[in-house]
C-alpha positions, 0 to 999 in steps of 0.5 A, spaced: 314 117 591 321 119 595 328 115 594 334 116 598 340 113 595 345 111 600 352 111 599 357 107 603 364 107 599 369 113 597 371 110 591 370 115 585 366 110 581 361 109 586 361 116 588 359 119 580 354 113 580 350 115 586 351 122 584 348 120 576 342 116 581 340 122 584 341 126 577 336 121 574 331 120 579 330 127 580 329 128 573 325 122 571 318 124 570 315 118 569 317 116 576 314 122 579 319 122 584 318 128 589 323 127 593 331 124 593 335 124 598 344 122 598 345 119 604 352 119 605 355 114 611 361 111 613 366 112 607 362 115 603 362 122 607 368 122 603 363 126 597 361 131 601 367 133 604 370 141 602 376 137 598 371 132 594 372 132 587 365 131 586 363 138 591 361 143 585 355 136 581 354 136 589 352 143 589 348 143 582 343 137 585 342 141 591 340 146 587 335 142 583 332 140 589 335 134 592 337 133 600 343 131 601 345 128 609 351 125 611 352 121 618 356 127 624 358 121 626 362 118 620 366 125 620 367 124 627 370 117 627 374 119 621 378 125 624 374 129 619 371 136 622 364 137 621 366 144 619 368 141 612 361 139 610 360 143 604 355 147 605 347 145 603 349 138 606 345 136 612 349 133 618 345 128 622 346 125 629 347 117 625 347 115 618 344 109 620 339 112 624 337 117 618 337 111 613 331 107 619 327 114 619 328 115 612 325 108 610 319 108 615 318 114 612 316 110 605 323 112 602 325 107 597 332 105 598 337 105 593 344 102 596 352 104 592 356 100 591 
């Protein structure tokens, strides 16, 4: 099974409940959940970003093997430099076009908020 968690908005409530998502998927044997995504697009670009409160729970799921991906253009159009994507985030041409290719993969989809 595969999941990916699209998160949409900047607020710190949301940002820790979809990180907590990612967490639980990736550890919940029952499920058997091979692989999570975080897709973070429009105003939720604002977790993977270098000044992200959230930066070192972001790396701690990279490291136990969740992908996290993020829309270039939602940097773009916020004034944000690609270069402040924390490292082992993956950026990709359009958030929303990853999440389409994502879903025809057979990703189950998690919205936050």
């Amino acid at each position: 099974m595969k999941a990916v968690v699209h998160l949409t908005s900047s607020a710190e409530a949301d940002r820790e409940f979809a990180l907590r998502c990612a967490a639980a998927l990736r550890r919940n044997e029952e499920l058997s959940v091979e692989d999570v995504t975080i897709l973070a697009h429009r105003d939720g670009i604002s977790l993977v970003t270098a000044d992200a409160a959230e930066r070192d729970a972001v790396a701690e799921l990279v490291e136990d093997g969740v992908t996290v991906k993020a829309g270039a253009t939602c940097f773009d159009a916020r004034d944000v430099p690609r270069s402040e994507a924390l490292p082992g985030v993956e950026l990709v041409p359009s958030g929303v076009g990853e999440l389409v290719r994502l879903q025809s993969a057979g990703y189950h989809y998690v919205k936050v908020p």
